[in-house]
KEDRENBA-850644 format. One line per field, with one value per residue (C-alpha): x, z, y. Coordinates in pm, whole numbers, plus 32768, in hexadecimal, padded with zeros to 4 digits. Example, Ala and Ser with C-alpha at 12.3 -4.5 7.8 and 13.67 -1.06 7.14 Angstrom:
KEDRENBA-850644
X <- [84CE, 8557]
Z <- [830C, 82CA]
Y <- [7E3E, 7F96]
//
This chain:
KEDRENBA-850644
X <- [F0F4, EFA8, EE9F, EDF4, ECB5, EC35, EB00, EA57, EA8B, EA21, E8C3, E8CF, E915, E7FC, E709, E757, E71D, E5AB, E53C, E5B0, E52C, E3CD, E3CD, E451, E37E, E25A, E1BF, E1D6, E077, DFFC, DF23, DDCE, DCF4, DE31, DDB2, DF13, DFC7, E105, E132, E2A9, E326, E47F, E4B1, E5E6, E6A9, E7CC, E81B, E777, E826, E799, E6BC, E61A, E564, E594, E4B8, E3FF, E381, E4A0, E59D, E703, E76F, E89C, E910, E9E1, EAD8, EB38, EA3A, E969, E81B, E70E, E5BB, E4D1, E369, E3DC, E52E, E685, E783, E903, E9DA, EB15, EC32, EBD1, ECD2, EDBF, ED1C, EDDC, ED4D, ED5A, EC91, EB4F, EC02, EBA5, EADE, EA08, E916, E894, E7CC, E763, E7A4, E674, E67D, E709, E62C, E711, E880, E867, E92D, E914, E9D6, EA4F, EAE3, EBCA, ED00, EE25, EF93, F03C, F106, F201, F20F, F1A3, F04C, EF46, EE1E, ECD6, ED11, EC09, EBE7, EB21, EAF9, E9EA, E941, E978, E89B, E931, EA72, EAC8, EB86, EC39, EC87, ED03, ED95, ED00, ED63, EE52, EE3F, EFB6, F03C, F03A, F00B, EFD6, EEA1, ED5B, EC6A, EB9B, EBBF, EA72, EA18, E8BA, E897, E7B3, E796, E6DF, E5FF, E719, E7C1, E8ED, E929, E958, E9F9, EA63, EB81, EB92, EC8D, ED4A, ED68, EE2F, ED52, EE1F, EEEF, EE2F, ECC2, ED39, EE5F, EE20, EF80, EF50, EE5C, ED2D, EBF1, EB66, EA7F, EB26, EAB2, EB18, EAAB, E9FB, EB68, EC4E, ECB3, ECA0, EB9F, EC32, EAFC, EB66, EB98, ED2A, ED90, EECD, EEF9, F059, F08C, EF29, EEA1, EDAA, ECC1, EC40, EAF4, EAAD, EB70, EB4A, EA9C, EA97, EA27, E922, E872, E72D, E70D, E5D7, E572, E446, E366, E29C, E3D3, E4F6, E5DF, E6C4, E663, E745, E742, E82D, E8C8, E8EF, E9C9, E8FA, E7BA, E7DC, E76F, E726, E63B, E72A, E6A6, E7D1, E856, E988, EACD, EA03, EA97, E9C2, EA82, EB00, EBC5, EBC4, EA47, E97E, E814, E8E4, E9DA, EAD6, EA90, EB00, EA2E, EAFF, EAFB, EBDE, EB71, EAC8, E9E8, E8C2, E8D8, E9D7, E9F4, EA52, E9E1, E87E, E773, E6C0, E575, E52F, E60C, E5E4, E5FD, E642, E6E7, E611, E732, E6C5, E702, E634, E540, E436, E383, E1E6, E152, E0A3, DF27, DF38, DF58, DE65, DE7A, E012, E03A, E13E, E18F, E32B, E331, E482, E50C, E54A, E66F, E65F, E4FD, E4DD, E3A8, E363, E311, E213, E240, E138, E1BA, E145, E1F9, E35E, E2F2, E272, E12F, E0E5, E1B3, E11B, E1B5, E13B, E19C, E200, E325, E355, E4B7, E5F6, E581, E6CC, E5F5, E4C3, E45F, E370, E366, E324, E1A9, E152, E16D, E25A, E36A, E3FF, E55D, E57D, E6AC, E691, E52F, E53A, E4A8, E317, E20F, E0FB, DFB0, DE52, DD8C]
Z <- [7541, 747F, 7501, 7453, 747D, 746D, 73D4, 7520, 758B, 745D, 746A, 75E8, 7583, 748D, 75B6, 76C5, 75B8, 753F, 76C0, 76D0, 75E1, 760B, 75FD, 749D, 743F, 7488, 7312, 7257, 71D2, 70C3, 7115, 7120, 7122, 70EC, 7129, 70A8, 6F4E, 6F18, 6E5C, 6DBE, 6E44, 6DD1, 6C9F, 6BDA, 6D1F, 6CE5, 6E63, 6F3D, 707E, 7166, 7191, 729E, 729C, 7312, 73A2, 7250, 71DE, 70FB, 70FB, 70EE, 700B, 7046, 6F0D, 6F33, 6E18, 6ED5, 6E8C, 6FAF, 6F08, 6F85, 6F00, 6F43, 6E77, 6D6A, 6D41, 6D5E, 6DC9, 6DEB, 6F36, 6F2B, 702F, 708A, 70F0, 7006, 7009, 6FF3, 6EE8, 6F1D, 6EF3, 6FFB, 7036, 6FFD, 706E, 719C, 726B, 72F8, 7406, 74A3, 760D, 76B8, 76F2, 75B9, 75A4, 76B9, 7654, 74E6, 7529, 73F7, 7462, 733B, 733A, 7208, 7153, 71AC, 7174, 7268, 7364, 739A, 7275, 7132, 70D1, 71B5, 72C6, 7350, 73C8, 746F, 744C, 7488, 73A1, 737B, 7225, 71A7, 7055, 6F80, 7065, 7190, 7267, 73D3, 7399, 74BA, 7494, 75F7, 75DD, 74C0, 74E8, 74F0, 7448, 72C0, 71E4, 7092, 70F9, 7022, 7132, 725D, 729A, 7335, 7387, 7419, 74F1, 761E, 7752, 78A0, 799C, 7A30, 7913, 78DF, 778E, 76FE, 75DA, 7541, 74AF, 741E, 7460, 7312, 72A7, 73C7, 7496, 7562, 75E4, 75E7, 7693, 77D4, 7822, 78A3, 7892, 7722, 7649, 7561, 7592, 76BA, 7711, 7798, 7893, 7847, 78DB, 77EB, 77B8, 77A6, 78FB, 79B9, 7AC7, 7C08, 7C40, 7B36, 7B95, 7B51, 7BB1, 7C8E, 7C21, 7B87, 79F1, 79B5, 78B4, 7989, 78C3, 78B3, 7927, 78F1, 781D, 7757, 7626, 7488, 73C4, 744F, 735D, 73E5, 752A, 75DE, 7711, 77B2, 77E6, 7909, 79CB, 7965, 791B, 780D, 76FF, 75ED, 74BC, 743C, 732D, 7378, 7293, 71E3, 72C1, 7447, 73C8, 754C, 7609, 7723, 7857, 7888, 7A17, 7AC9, 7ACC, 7A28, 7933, 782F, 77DF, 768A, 75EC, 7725, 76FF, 75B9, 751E, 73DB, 731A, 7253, 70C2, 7073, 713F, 7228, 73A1, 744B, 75B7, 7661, 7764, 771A, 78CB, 79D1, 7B0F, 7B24, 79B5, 7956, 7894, 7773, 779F, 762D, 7532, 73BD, 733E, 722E, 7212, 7162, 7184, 7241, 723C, 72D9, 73E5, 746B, 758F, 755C, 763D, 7549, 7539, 73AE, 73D1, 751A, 74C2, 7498, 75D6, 76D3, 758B, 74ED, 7386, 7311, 7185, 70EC, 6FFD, 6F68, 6F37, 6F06, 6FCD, 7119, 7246, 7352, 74AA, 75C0, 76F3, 784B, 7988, 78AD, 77D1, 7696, 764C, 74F4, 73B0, 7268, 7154, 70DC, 6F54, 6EA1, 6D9F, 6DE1, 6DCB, 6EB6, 6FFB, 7081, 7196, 7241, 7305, 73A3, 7386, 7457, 7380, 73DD, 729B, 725D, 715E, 709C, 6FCA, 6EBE, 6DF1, 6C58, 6C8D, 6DC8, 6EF0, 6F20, 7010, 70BF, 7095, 70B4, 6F7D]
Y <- [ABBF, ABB8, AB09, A9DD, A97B, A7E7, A78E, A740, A8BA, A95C, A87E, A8E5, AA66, AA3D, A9A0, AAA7, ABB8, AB54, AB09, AC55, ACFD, AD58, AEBE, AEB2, ADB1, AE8C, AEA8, AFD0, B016, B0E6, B22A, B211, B339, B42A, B568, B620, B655, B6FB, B868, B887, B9D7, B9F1, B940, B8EA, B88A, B744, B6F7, B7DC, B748, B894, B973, BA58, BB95, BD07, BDEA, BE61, BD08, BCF3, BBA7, BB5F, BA3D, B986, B8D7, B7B5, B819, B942, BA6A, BB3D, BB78, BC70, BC6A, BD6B, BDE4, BCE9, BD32, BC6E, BD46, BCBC, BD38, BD88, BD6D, BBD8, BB3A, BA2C, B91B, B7CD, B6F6, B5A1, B452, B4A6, B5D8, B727, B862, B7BC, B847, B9BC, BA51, BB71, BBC6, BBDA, BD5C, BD7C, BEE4, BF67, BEBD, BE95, BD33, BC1D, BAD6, B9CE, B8A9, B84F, B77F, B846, B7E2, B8CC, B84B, B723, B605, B5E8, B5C8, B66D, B63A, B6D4, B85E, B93F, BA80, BBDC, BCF8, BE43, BE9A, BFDD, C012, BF16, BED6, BE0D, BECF, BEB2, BD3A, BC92, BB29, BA7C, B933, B831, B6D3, B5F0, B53F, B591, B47E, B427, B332, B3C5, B324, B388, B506, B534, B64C, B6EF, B82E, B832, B940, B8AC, B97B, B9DD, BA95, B97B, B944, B79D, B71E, B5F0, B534, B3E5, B2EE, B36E, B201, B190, B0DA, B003, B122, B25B, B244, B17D, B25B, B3C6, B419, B421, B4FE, B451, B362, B47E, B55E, B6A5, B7DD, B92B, BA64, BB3F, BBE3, BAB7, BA9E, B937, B919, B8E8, B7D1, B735, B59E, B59B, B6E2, B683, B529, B4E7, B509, B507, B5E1, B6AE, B756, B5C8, B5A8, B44C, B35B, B1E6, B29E, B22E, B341, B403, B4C2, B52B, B5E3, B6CB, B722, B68A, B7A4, B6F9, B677, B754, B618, B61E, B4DC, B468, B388, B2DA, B1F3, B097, AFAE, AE9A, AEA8, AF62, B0BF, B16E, B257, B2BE, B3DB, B473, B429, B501, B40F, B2E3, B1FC, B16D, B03C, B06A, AF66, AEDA, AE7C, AE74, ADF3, AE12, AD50, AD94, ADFF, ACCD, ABC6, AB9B, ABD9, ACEB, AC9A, AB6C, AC55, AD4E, ADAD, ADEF, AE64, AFE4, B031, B09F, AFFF, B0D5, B151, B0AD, B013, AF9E, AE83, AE92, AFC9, B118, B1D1, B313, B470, B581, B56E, B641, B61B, B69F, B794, B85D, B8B2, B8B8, B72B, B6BA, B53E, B535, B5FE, B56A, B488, B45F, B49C, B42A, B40D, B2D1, B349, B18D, B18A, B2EE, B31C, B3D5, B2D6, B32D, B2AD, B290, B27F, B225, B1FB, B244, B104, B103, B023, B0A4, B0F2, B1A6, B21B, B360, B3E4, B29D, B2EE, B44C, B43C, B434, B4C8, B594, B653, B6BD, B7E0, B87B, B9E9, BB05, BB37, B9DC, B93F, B7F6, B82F, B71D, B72E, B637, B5E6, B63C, B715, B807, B851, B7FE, B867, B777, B82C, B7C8, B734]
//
């Protein structure tokens, strides 16, 4: 049956939401004293979804479209044997990374569209691979998310190993949001725990419980499109998409459900509300939301020396206002917003690389460095 809504409980969704509300409602302010600019690096990029670095200083591009890039002393190189790539709505090539002794193993891990397996249509797949010159070789499919469909929304997907050496990655809900993220019998709108080689953890929080998917490692997810590690506590974060306002900062928890559709700061595109609670018992509250929504992808956490006044900051791309946001945190709450590089584009992602220095990928220009003026 779908569920109406009288007037009196869409003023009294409205009320709970703005007494609720105050992180978001924290101002975003503009710079002042900026002490940073941005260098393009790779130029002449159209949706540089991924990127992450190898041993020599030189970068691996993932293009959305489908093409492995690597740039190194200047040069864009294209790698064969990538995998097909499933082209569809937000679709596409997705994210890569390294393993962290990637100078011993050789390991690359990618998510990506991929339309193998049951149904028509296709859904988020990880995988691992070595680079050999121009070639990826050794590829091992590690994990395809169920069902197919035909839906163009809410892939993810970001890559992240912890201290530990277990690898994370997202999915989105895939566009079915009041079936997927709330059941872990089914695949999409989690965050999943691999070992480095595919394998499922034995710790992991639904090993032995009927049906349930169990590389799951916690569950009531969107579309989470940023993810890092936080340098000074180890925890997995994530970001992800809200619907019309309810974008999230979530710290990833073992077996924790994070509420999604179930509970919402956002509404529907439309106006509309989808739920009549923002809280429930047995579902977690963000660290931060947005309202309204910036739409974010990417996130790096700042521990670098090159940048003394961002350190233990969250840098996160605004792909609506195409802008990167600055976070200051304290306590795991924000009390101060700033938006750094006004109309630099679509920010797909943010990194910070092994040399210290903060990478930025913008959509329809490339990928840019923050360096000192």
């Amino acid at each position: 049956m779908q569920k109406t809504y009288s007037l009196f409980s869409i003023i009294l969704i409205t009320c709970v939401a703005c007494a609720q509300q105050t992180q978001s409602e924290i101002n975003i302010e503009e710079p002042t004293n900026l002490k940073y600019t941005t260098e393009l690096v790779v130029p002449d990029l159209t949706i540089p979804w991924g990127m992450t670095f190898l041993p020599d200083g030189s970068m691996l591009i993932t293009e959305k479209s489908g093409e492995l890039i690597h740039f190194k002393d200047g040069t864009k190189t294209n790698i064969d044997g990538v995998p097909d790539i499933y082209q569809r709505g937000q679709g596409g090539f997705l994210d890569i990374k390294t393993h962290p002794d990637y100078e011993n193993n050789g390991w690359i891990y990618i998510t990506y569209s991929s339309a193998e397996g049951e149904g028509d249509g296709g859904n988020t797949a990880l995988a691992r691979a070595k680079l050999s010159g121009n070639t990826l070789i050794d590829f091992e499919p590690l994990y395809k998310a169920e069902l197919n469909t035909k839906k163009g929304q809410h892939w993810g997907s970001r890559i992240e190993f912890d201290d530990a050496g277990y690898l994370y990655f997202s999915i989105g809900d895939r566009g079915n949001r009041d079936v997927n993220p709330q059941d872990i019998t089914r695949d999409c709108g989690k965050i999943y725990r691999l070992n480095d080689d595919g394998s499922i953890p034995e710790s992991n929080p639904f090993v032995g419980t009927k049906n349930a998917k169990t590389a799951i490692y916690s569950y009531g997810h969107r579309n989470p499109q940023g993810m890092a590690k936080n340098p000074f506590t180890g925890a997995i974060w994530v970001n992800e998409h809200g619907p019309k306002g309810g974008d999230e900062i979530n710290i990833i928890q073992k077996g924790k459900n994070f509420g999604w559709p179930v509970i919402s700061y956002g509404i529907n595109y439309n106006g509309t509300p989808f739920t009549d609670i923002t809280e429930k018992e047995g579902m977690e509250q963000p660290l931060f939301y947005w309202v309204p929504s910036i739409a974010p992808s990417g996130m790096a956490i700042v521990s670098s020396e090159k940048y003394p006044n961002w350190k233990g900051n969250v840098l996160v791309g605004s792909l609506k206002f195409q802008y990167l946001e600055r976070l200051i945190i304290e306590n795991e709450k924000v009390i101060k917003r700033e938006k750094l590089f006004e109309d630099i584009g679509r920010v797909r992602n943010v990194v910070q690389a092994p040399d210290g220095y903060i990478y930025i990928a913008i959509e329809g220009k490339g990928i840019y460095k923050i360096v000192s003026k």
